[in-house]
C-alpha positions as CSV (number, residue, x, y, z in Angstrom):
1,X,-8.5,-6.5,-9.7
2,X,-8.1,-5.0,-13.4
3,X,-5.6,-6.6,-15.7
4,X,-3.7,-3.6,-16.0
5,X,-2.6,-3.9,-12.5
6,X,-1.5,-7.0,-12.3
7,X,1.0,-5.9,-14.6
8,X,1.9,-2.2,-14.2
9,X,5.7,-2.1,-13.1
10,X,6.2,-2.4,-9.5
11,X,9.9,-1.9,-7.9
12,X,9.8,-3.8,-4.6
13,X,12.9,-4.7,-2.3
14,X,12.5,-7.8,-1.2
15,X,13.4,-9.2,2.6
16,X,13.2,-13.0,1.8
17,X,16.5,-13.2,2.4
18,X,17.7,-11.9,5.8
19,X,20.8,-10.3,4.6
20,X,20.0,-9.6,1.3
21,X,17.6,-6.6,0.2
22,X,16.8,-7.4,-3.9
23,X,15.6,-4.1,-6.0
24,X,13.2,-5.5,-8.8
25,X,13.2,-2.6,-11.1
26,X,11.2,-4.6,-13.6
27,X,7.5,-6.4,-13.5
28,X,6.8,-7.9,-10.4
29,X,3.7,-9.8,-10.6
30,X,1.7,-8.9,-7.5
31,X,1.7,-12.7,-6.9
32,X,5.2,-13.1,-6.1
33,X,4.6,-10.1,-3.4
34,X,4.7,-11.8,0.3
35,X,4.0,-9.9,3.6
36,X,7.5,-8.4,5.1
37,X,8.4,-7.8,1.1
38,X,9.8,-3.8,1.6
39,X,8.0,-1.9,-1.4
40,X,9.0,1.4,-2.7
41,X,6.0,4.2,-3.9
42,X,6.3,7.5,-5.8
43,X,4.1,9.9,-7.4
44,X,1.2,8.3,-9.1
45,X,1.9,4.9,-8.2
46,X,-1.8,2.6,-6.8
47,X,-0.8,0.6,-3.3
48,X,-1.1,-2.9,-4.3
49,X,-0.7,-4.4,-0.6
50,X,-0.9,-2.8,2.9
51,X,1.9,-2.0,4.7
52,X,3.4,0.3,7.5
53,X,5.6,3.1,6.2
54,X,9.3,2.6,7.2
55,X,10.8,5.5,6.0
56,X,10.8,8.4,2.7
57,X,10.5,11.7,1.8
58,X,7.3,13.9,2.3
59,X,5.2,10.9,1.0
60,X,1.5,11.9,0.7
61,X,-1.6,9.4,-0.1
62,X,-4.9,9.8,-1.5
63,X,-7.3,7.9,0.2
64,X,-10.5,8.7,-0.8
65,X,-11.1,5.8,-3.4
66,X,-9.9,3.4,0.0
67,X,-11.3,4.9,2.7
68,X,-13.5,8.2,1.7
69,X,-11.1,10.4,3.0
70,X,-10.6,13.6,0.8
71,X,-7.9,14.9,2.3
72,X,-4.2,14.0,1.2
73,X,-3.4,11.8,4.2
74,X,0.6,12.3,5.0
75,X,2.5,9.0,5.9
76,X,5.6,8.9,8.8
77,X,7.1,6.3,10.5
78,X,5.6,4.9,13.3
79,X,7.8,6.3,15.9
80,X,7.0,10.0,14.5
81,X,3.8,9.7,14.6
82,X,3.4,8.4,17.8
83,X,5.1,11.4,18.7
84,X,2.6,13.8,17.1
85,X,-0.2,13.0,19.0
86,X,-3.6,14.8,18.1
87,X,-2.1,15.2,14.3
88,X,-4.6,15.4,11.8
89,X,-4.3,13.5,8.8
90,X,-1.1,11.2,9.7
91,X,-0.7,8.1,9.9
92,X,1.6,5.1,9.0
93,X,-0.5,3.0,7.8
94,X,0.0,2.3,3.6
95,X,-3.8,1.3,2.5
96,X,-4.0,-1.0,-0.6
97,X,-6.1,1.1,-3.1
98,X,-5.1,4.3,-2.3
99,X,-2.7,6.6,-4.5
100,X,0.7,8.0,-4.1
101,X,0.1,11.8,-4.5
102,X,3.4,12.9,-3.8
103,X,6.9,12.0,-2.1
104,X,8.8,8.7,-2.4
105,X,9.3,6.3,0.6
106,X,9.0,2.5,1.2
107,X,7.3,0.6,3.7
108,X,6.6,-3.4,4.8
109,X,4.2,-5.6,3.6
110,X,1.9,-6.8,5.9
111,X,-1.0,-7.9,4.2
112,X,-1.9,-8.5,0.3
113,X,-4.3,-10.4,-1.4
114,X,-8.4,-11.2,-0.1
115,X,-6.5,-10.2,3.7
116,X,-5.5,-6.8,2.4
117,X,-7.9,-3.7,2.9
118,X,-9.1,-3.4,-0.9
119,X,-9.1,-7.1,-1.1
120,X,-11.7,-7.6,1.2
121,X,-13.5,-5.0,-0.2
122,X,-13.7,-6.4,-3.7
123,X,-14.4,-9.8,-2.1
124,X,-17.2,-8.4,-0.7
125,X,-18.3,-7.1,-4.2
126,X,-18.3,-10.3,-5.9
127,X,-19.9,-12.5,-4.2
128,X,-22.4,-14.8,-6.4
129,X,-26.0,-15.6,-5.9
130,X,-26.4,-12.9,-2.7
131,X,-29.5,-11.6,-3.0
132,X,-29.3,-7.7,-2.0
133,X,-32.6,-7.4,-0.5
């Protein structure tokens, strides 16, 4: 993971404590992120951990970078969806990796880290002394 991730700005609401929701408006080191952690997205913003969306406003993802998906994949709540069955391109699901294209919205944490979707993947990458042939 670049350097200039760990440290962009992320605002994330946190669930630690049962009754109380924290906004962090300032840097929250993506080490200090734990799964059922509530994060908020926007525009332009890169999904540091998976999640499932709770709720928003016409949020839209690019996944292509994630999961080679061109098109904009539109994210609903798990009870819409389930209600649109045969929808193309929607889903609940927030990948790690991919990129807020439009809408704002928040969703859990459920996995971050090496157990998150781009985590493994970069795992993968770096593994030391594997010969590819």
């Amino acid at each position: 993971m670049s350097k200039s991730s760990e440290t962009a700005p992320k605002r994330l609401l946190t669930s630690r404590s049962v009754a109380t929701y924290i906004l962090c408006s300032l840097f929250t080191p993506l080490q200090e992120v734990v799964v059922g952690d509530i994060a908020l997205v926007e525009p332009g913003e890169i999904i540091p951990c998976d999640g499932i969306f709770i709720s928003g406003h016409n949020v839209k993802c690019d996944e292509s970078g994630a999961t080679g998906e061109s098109d904009a994949i539109k994210k609903l709540p798990y009870s819409d969806v389930v209600e649109l069955t045969g929808s193309l391109h929607t889903d609940c699901f927030m990948i790690s990796g991919s990129k807020v294209i439009e809408g704002v919205g928040k969703y859990v944490v459920v996995a971050v880290g090496t157990k998150s979707f781009n985590g493994r993947i970069m795992m993968g990458m770096c593994h030391v002394g594997v010969d590819p042939i």
